[in-house]
SETIVEX-733321 format. One line per 10 residues: number of its first residue (from 1); their letters; for each residue x, y, z of C-alpha. Coordinates in pm, whole numbers, plus 50000, padded with zeros to 5 digits. Layout:
<rs>
NUM) a) X,Y,Z ~ ...
</rs>
This chain:
<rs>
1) xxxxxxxxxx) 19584,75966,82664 ~ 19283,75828,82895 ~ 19449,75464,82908 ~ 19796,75664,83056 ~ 19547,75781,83304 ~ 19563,76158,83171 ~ 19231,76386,83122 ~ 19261,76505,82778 ~ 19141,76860,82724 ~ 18904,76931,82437
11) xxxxxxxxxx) 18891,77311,82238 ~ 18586,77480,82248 ~ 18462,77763,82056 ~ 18600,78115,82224 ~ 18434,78285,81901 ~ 18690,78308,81616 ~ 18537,78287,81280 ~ 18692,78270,80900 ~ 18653,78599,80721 ~ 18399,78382,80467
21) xxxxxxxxxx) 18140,78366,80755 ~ 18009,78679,80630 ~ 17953,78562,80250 ~ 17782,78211,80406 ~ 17599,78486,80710 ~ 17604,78825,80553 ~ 17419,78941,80830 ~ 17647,78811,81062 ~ 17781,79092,81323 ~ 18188,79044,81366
31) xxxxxxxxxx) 18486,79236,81433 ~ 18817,79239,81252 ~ 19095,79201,81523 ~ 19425,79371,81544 ~ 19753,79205,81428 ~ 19962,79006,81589 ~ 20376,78930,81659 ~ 20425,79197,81380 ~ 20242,79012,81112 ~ 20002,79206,80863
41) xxxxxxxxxx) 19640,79078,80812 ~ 19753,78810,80551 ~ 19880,78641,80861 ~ 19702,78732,81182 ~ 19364,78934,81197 ~ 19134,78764,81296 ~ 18736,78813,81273 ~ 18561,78752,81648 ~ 18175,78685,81634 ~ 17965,78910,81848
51) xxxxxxxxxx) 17851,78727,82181 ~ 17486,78887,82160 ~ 17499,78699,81762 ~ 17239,78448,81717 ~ 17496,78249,81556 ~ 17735,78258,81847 ~ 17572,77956,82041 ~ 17435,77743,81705 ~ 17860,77732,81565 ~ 17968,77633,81959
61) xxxxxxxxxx) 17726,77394,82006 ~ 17769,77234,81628 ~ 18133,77285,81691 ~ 18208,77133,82033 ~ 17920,76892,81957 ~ 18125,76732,81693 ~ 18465,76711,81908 ~ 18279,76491,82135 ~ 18094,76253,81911 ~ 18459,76182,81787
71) xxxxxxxxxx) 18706,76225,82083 ~ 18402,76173,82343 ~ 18428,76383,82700 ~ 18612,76444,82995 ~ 18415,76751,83049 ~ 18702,77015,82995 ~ 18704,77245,82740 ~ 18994,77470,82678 ~ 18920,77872,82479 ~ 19098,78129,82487
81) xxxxxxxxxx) 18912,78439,82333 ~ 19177,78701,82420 ~ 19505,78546,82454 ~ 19733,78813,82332 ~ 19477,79049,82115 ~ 19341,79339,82230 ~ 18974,79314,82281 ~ 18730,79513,82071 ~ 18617,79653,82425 ~ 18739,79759,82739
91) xxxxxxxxxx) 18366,79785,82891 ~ 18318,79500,83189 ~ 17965,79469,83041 ~ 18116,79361,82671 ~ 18411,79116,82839 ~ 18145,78957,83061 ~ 17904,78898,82794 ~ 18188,78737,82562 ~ 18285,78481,82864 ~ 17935,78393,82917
101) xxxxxxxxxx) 17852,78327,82494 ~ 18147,78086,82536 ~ 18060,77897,82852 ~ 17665,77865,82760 ~ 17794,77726,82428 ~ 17980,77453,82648 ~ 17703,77352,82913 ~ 17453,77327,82587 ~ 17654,77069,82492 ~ 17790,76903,82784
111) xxxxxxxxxx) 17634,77038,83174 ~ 17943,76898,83358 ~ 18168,77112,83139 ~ 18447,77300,83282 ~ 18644,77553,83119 ~ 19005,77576,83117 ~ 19183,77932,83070 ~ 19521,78073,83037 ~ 19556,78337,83271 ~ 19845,78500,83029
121) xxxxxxxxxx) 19604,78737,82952 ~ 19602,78899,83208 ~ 20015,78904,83268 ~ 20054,78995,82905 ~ 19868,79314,82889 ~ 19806,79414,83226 ~ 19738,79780,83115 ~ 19394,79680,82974 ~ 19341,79426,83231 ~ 19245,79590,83540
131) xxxxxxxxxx) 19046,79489,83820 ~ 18694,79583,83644 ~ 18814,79395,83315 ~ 18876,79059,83527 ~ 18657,79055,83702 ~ 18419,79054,83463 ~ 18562,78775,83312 ~ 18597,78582,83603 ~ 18291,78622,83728 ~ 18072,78550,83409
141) xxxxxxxxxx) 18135,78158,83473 ~ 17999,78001,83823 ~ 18241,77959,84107 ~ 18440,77610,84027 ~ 18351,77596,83660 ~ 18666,77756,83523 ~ 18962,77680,83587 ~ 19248,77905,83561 ~ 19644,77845,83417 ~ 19845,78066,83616
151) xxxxxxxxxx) 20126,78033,83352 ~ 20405,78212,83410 ~ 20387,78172,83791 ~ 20725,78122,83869 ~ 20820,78470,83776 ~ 20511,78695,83749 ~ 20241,78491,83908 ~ 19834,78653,83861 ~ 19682,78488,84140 ~ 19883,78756,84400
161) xxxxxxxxxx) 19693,79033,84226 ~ 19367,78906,84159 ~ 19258,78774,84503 ~ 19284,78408,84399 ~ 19153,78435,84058 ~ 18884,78609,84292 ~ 18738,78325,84423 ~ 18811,78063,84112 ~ 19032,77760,84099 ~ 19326,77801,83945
171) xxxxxxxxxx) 19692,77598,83855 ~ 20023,77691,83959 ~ 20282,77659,83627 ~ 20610,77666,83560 ~ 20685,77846,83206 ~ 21018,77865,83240 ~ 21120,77826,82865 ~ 20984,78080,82591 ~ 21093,77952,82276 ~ 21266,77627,82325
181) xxxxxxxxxx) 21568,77856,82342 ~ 21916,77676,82471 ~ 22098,77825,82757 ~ 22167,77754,83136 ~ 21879,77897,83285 ~ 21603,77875,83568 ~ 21446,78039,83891 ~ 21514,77692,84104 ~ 21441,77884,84421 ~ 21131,78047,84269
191) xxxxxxxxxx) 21019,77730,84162 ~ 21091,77558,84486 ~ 20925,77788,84709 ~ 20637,77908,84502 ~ 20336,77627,84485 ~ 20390,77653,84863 ~ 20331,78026,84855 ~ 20027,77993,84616 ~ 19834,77745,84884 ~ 19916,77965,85161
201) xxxxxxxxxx) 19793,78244,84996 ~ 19523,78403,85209 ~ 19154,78248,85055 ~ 19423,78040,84807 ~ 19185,77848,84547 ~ 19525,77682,84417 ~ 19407,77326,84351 ~ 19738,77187,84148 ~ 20074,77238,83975 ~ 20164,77272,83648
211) xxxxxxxxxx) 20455,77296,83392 ~ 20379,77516,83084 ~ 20697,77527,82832 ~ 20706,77689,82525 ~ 20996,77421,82476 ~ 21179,77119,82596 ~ 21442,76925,82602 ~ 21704,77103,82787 ~ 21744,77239,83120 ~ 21625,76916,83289
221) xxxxxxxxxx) 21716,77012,83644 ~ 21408,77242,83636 ~ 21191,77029,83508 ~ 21284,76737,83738 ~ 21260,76982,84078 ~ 20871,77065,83936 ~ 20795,76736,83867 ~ 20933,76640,84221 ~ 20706,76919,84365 ~ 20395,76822,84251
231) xxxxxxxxxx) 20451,76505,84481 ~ 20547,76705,84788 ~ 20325,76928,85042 ~ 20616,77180,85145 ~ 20961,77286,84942 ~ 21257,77098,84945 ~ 21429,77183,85250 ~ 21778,77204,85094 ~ 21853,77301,84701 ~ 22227,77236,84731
241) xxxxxxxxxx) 22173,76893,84888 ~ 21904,76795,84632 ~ 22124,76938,84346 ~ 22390,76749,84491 ~ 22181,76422,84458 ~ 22034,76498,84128 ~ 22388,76467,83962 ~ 22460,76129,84154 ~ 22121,75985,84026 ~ 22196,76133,83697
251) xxxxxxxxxx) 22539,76001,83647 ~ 22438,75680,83829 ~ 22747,75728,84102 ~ 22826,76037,84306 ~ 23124,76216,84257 ~ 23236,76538,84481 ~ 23360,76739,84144 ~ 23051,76725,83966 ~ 22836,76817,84264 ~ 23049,77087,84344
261) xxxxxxxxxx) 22993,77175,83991 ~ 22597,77161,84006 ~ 22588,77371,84345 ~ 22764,77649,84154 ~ 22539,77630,83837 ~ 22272,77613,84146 ~ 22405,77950,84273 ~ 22441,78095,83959 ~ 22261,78071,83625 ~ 21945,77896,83813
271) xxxxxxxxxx) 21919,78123,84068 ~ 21772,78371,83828 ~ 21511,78685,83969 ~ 21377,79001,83885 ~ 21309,79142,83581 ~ 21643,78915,83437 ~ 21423,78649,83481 ~ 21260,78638,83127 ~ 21260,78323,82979 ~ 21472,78383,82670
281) xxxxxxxxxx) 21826,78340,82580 ~ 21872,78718,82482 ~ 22314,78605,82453 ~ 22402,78800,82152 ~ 22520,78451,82047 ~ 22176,78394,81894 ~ 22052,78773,81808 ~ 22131,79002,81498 ~ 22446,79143,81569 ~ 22421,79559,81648
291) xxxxxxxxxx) 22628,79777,81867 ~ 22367,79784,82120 ~ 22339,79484,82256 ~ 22292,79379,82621 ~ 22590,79126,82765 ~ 22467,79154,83146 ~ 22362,78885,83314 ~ 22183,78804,83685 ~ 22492,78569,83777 ~ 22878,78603,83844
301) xxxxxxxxxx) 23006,78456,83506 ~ 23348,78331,83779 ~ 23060,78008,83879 ~ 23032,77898,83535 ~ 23347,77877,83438 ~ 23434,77699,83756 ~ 23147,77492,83729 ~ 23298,77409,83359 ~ 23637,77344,83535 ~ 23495,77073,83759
311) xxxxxxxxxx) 23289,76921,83558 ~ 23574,76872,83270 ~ 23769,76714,83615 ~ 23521,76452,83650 ~ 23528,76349,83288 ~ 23767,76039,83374 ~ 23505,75874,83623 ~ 23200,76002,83448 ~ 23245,76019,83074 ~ 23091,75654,83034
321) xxxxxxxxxx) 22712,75833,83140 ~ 22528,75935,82802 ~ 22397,76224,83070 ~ 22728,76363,83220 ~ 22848,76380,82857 ~ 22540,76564,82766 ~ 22546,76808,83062 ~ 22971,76862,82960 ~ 22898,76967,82611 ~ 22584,77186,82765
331) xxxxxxxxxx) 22784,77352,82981 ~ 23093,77401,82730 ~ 22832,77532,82511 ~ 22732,77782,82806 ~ 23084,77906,82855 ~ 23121,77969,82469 ~ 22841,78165,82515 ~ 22975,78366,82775 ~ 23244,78417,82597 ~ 23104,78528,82266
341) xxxxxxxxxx) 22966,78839,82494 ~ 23332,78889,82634 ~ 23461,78886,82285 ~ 23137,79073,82144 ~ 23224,79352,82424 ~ 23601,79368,82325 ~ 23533,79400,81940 ~ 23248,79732,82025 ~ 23483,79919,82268 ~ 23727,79867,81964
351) xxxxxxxxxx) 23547,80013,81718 ~ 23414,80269,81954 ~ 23739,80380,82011 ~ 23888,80316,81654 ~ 24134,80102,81730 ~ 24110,79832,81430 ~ 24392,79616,81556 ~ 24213,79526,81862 ~ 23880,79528,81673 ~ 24035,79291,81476
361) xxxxxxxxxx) 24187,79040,81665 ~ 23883,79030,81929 ~ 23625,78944,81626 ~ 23863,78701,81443 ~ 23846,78518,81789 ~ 23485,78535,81812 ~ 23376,78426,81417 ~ 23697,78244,81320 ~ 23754,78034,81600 ~ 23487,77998,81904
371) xxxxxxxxxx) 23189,77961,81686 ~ 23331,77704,81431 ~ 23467,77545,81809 ~ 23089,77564,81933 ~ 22968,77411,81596 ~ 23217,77113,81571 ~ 23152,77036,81981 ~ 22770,77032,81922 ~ 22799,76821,81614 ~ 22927,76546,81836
381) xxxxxxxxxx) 22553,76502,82015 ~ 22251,76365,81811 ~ 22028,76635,81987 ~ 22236,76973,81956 ~ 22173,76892,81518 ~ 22030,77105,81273 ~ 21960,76783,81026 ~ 21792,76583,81305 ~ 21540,76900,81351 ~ 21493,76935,80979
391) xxxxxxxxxx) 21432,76525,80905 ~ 21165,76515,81169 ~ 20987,76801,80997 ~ 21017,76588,80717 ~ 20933,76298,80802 ~ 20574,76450,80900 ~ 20500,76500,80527 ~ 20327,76299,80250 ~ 20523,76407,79977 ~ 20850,76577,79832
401) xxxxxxxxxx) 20644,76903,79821 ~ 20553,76904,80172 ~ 20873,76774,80314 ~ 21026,77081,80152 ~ 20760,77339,80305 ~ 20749,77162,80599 ~ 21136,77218,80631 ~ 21126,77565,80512 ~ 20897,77669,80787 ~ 21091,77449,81030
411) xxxxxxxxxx) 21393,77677,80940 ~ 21134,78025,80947 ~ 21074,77876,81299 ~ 21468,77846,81439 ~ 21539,78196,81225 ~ 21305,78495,81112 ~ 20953,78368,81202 ~ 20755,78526,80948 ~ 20862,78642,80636 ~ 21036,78977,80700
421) xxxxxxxxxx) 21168,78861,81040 ~ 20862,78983,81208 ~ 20951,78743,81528 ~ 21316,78771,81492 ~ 21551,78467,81664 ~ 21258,78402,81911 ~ 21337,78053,81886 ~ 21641,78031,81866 ~ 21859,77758,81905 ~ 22212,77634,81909
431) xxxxxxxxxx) 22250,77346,81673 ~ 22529,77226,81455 ~ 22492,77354,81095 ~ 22258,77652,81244 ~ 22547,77794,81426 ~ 22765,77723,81060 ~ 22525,77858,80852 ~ 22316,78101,81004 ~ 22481,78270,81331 ~ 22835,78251,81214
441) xxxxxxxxxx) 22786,78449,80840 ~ 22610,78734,81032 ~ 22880,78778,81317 ~ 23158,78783,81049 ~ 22939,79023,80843 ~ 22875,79248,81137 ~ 23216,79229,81243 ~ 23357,79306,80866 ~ 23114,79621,80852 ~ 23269,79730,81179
451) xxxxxxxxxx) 23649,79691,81057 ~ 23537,79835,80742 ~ 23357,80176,80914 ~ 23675,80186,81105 ~ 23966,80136,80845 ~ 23756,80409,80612 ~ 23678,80632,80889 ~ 23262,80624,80823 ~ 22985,80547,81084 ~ 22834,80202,81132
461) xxxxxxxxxx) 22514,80257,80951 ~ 22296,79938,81191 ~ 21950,80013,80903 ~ 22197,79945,80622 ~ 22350,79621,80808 ~ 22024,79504,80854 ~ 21933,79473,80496 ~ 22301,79293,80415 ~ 22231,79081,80702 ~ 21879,78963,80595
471) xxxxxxxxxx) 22011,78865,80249 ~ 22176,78647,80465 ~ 21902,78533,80662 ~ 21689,78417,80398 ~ 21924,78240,80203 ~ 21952,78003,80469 ~ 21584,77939,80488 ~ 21575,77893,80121 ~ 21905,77726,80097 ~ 21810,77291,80006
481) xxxxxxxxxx) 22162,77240,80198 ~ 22151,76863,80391 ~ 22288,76863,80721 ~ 22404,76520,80923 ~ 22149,76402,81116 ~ 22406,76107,81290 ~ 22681,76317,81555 ~ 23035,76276,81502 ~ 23341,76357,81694 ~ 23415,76297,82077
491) xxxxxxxxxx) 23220,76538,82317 ~ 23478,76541,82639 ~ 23784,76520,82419 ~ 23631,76829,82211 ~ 23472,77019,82518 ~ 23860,76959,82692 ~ 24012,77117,82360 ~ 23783,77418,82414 ~ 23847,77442,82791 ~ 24201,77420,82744
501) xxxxxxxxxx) 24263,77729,82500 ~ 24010,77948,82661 ~ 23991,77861,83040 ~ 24347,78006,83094 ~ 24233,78342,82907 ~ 23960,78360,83141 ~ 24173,78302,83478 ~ 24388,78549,83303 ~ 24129,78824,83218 ~ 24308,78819,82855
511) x) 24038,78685,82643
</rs>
């Protein structure tokens, strides 16, 4: 990292023990922490050692002491002590005394040190974290010797309601992505204006910009605008220009069709605000079917479609660019998805007014012919498949044993997260051979228990579908099925077969 000119950031010791500290340190004073994500104690519950411990400053030292005997020291030290767990205290006396344990451990080791902390903390559970709470925490560590992650900035930035981290430095970050989720999304305009914002904040102790994804590799438009903005002192002064000349650089010669195309995606699904303005791909696509789930989005569905229409138009000049043909199948892959809510909404008014004709024919559409469509289109791109993911969770291993647990928790990780599902289709994705095997079986099983309920004149019992449905869940995380790692097919000539049978139903309002 240091000879790519990049400060690497060591972990220091926020106070998390092992349980078996207190058979090595009976004496030892700690407190069992809550859960987490949904997970019992065999999973999450952790033990946090008591700042006023005479063992709290011997394990940081010994512990950061080691780090930098091996990794050496660019004098920051990341800890997060309460990232998403409720302290044992809500007392400004206790928080301050736990941020000071953890910074005295640091400067006993190295004086320069500076500490680096998420500020999620305090977006993630603002109930507990009022003004008392953080300021005790921020004030436990001199002025300039922490240094605060504003994470989430972009969308529900701290720094507004905290005076300026009152008083200490902090980073402007883009999170933009929870989960590594596909889907069209972004707040460009949020993005754009906000660093500027944050250092004319009033007292503003701003001192950089950041970019904090859960996950990568898609929506690059976001990603290059932040990038751009960490090189510029005020906003860019037109998004639909700069849009404009993002897809000319990106295709490597400007058409008017595909600009067109990105000033409506520009207008639409990354102009996102509000409370829409989450993070996730929440498409019921990607979630466990139920008759409750939410189609609205913060954009006129009309751009994306016409976005889709133009950039299908340019296909002839462009379809030689490895990135137009990416962005094609992305944004076919965004229109299925818009469609699978259309669809999703036709089959529940159906059922809710027990008409199993209708019910029928909208969920045969939606199971027995867009997703196989969406699964054969993203099958023709090496980074939209399931067996690429899986082999480089492989790969990582040592052995045939650990390949296969690797994989298994590779496919927990797309899925259920956690055993029972305790983090449901948090990161989710759309892959090739996931959308097959995992997203497709539980539509046509939600969709079958519908026709069924009707046809037999019962209720839709949602606790009983949830059972079938994890059956099906699980067998795919324990299934040993291989998927193709290599793409087949032709991306424009599949994403045109897709436009051309459901583009018309759109125009037509007939899907």
């Amino acid at each position: 990292m240091r000879s790519f000119g990049m400060t690497p950031v060591l972990p220091a010791f926020a106070g998390h023990v092992p349980k078996a500290v207190t058979r090595v340190f009976p004496q030892v004073n700690v407190t069992k922490m809550g859960s987490w994500g949904h997970f019992n104690c065999s999973y999450s519950c952790s033990f946090l050692l008591a700042p006023e411990d005479p063992m709290f400053p011997v394990i940081g030292s010994l512990f950061l002491r080691e780090l930098v005997k091996e990794f050496g020291t660019d004098h920051i030290y990341g800890a997060d002590t309460f990232n998403e767990m409720q302290p044992p205290s809500s007392a400004p006396s206790y928080l301050a005394a736990a941020t000071t344990a953890v910074y005295e451990a640091m400067i006993a080791v190295d004086t320069e040190a500076v500490w680096l902390l998420q500020g999620w903390l305090f977006q993630h559970q603002p109930q507990f974290w009022g003004p008392a709470q953080i300021g005790a925490v921020l004030g436990a560590v001199p002025r300039g010797r922490l240094l605060v992650l504003d994470l989430f900035a972009e969308s529900q930035p701290v720094y507004t309601r905290t005076a300026s981290f009152q008083g200490q430095p902090f980073i402007w970050c883009m999170l933009h992505n929870f989960g590594g989720n596909h889907g069209l999304f972004g707040a460009l305009e949020a993005v754009n204006r906000g660093p500027e914002a944050a250092r004319l904040f009033p007292n503003s102790t701003m001192v950089g910009t950041g970019m904090a994804p859960e996950g990568i590799s898609q929506n690059e438009v976001v990603y290059s605008l932040m990038a751009e903005l960490g090189w510029r002192k005020d906003p860019v002064p037109d998004l639909a220009a700069w849009v404009t000349n993002f897809a000319a650089q990106r295709y490597g010669v400007s058409h008017p069709d595909a600009g067109a195309a990105w000033r409506l995606l520009l207008q639409s699904v990354y102009n996102c605000s509000g409370e829409a303005c989450r993070g996730h791909n929440r498409s019921p696509l990607v979630r466990r079917p139920s008759l409750q789930m939410n189609t609205s989005v913060w954009y006129n569905r009309s751009s994306v479609f016409e976005a889709w229409r133009l950039l299908l138009t340019s296909a002839p000049s462009l379809a030689a660019s490895p990135a137009f043909r990416y962005d094609l199948l992305d944004l076919t892959r965004q229109a299925v998805q818009e469609l699978v809510s259309l669809y999703y909404e036709e089959a529940r008014s159906a059922y809710l007014s027990k008409e199993l004709t209708s019910l029928l024919r909208a969920g045969g559409v939606l199971a027995y012919e867009l997703l196989p469509a969406l699964d054969e289109l993203l099958a023709s791109d090496s980074r939209f498949l399931l067996g690429s993911w899986l082999e480089q969770a492989r790969a990582a291993a040592v052995s045939e044993a650990e390949a296969d647990f690797y994989e298994q928790n590779s496919r927990y990780q797309l899925t259920l997260w956690g055993p029972e599902g305790n983090i449901l289709d948090y990161a989710n994705k759309q892959l090739a051979g996931l959308v097959a095997n995992y997203y497709t079986p539980r539509w046509r099983l939600f969709l079958e228990a519908l026709a069924d309920s009707v046809a037999q004149g019962i209720p839709f019992q949602q606790h009983q579908f949830d059972k079938n449905v994890f059956q099906l869940e699980q067998a795919f995380i324990l299934s040993k099925q291989r998927y193709p790692s290599q793409p087949r097919g032709d991306t424009v000539d599949l994403a045109k077969k897709i436009f051309l049978k459901y583009y018309p139903r759109w125009v037509a309002g007939s899907w």
